[in-house]
Steps between C-alpha positions, in 0.01 A plus 500: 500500500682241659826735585570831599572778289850518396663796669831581621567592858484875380182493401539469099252266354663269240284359216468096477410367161486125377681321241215275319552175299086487418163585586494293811789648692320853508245388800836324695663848444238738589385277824936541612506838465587608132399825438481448113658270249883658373478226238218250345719256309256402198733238338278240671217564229723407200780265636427120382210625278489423141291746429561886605216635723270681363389859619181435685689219688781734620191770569356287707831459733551791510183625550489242833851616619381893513166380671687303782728761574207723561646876309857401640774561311604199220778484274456245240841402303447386124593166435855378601550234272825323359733423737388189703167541400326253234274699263364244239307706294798733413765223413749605724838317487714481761775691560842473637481802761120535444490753783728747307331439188239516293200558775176722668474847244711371213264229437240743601627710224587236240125385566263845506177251443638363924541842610240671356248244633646502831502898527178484344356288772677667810335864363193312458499367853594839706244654306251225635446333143 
């Protein structure tokens, strides 16, 4: 670990976790001191895709992200999309104040066959499938 623990002049330990744009910024995280990852942001595996990711693709990434962080703890967010991000293979328009709008679970919700693979895939990959 490349810092300290993170305690306060009392004694009380505080816990660091990482923020996580992809697979490669777990190792960087880890190696400063993260104690876990508070958020793996997945959006990376379906922004600018014209297809949607299938479920042994996001396995896989997942998979990888809770073998480098060695039984820590991870939190992995379902996809964030709408907004400013460009997701092809839903047809997104663009909206006027996309980041009050129509965004992450809605579309999650308006789309089961997205959320279901994703939550299908993150089950899959704690379970070591």
């Amino acid at each position: 670990m490349a810092n300290p623990p993170a305690t306060t002049p009392d004694g009380l330990h505080l816990h660091l976790w990482a923020n996580v744009g992809g697979l490669d910024d777990v190792a960087p995280a880890l190696a400063a001191g993260a104690e876990g990852i508070g958020l793996f942001r997945t959006e990376f595996l379906i922004t600018g895709r014209q297809t949607l990711p299938s479920d042994d693709e996001q396995s896989d990434i997942y998979r990888r992200v809770l073998e480098a962080t060695a039984k820590r703890m991870v939190v992995i967010r379902t996809f964030d999309i709408g907004g400013d991000k460009d997701v092809p293979a839903l047809g997104l328009r663009l909206e006027a104040n996309p980041f009050l709008g129509y965004r992450a679970i809605r579309i999650g919700l308006d789309h089961p066959e997205l959320l279901q693979v994703q939550l299908r895939a993150i089950l899959r990959a704690a379970c070591g499938g």
